[in-house]
Each structure stands twice: as C-alpha cells, then as structure tokens.
N, C-alpha and C positions, 0 to 999 in steps of 0.2 A: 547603377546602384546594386551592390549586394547584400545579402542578405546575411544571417547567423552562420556560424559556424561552428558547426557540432563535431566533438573529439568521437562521441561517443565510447565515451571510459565510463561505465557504469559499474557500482560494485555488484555482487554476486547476491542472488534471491536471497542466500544463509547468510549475509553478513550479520554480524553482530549488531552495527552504528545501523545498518534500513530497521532488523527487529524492532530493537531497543525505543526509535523514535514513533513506532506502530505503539507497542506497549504504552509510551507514554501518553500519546494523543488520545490513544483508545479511553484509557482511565480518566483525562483530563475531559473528553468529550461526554464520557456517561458522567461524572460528578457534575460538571459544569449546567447543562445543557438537559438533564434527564434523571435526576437526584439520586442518583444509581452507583453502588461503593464498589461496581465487579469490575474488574482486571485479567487482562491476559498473565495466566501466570506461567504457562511455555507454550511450545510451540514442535508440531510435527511435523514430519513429511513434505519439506519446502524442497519445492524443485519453480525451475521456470519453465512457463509454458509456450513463451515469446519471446526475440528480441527484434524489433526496429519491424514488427510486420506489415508497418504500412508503405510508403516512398521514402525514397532514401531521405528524401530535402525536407521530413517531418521532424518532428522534435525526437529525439534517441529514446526508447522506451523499453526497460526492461521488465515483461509482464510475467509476474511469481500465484503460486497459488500453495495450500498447504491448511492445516487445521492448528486451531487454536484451542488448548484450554481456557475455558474463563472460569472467575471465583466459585464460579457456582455449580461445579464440577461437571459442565456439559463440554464435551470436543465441538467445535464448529468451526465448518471451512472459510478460511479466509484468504482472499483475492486482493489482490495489492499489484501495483508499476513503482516503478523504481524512476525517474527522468532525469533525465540533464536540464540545468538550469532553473530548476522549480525549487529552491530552496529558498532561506534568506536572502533578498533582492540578487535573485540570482546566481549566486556567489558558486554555489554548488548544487547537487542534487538532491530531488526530494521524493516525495512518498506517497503516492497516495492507496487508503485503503480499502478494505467492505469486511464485515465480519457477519456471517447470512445468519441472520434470524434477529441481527442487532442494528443493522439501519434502520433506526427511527423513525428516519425523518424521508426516508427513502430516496436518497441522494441517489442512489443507483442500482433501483428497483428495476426489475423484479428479480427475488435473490444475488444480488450482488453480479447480475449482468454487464451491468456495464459498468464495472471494474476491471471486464474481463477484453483479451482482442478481440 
C-alpha cells in the first residue's frame, strides 16, 4: 500500500493568490467570529523562512513570515504555511495563518508560535 504523493510545487511566500486569501479570511474571521471591521490592508517584508523542514514523506510546507498593516494603523507580524493539498477538498493548496496580537482564540498561542517551523 502507498501512500500520497507530494509534487511539492508550492507557490512563493509573495504570491499574490496565498496574500489575497490571508486578507480575506483575516476580515472574514474578525467580522464573523469577533464583531471586529479591521482588515489587512498590505503587507511588508514577506520572505520564507522554511520549505519542507520536516521528512521528506511529510505534507510539502512552505513556511512565510512578514508584517501586516491592519485598519487600525498598527504593523504586526504575521506568520503563515503555504501546503500542498489543504485546499478545497484537496484540489490545491492552502494557507494557514497567525496575525500576533490578533489570535483570539489562541489557535496558536503563544504569539503565533506555532504557526511557525
């Protein structure tokens, strides 16, 4: 029996499509979830700080870091992967992120640790 098969083709930390779907969820998750109107409205200094640094036979992970403006005119660092596979039912890649000082709910406490490799 074998297992997945990872191309690992990830796009790049600065892509336009990984930003763009941070911005949206980011807004979508403070309205939703937190009664909060702030938004990422750009974004600085994205570089990656990892690719793939666990075993090879793990899921493909491109780990990004970089600062966020949000509406409220504070810069804050935001920690994000990029993966293969974690998209809509798979189909492609997905995103996940941390924006430090705005994890609520502390998904990945403490300051956006474990967003990070």
């Amino acid at each position: 029996m074998s297992g997945p098969r990872y191309d690992a083709v990830l796009p790049p930390c600065d892509a336009p499509a990984a930003l763009s779907k941070i911005q949206q969820r980011f807004a979508s998750k403070e309205g939703r979830f937190w009664n909060s109107d702030l938004q990422i409205v750009n974004f600085e200094r994205i570089h990656e700080v990892a690719f793939r640094p666990w075993a090879e036979s793990t899921i493909p992970r491109r780990f990004c870091s970089g600062r966020a403006l949000i509406s409220d005119g504070v810069w804050r660092r935001l920690d994000y992967s990029i993966i293969e596979d974690s998209g809509m039912i798979s189909a492609s890649w997905g995103v996940e992120w941390c924006v430090v000082g705005l994890d609520r709910n502390w998904a990945n406490s403490p300051r956006c640790k474990m967003a990070r490799p």
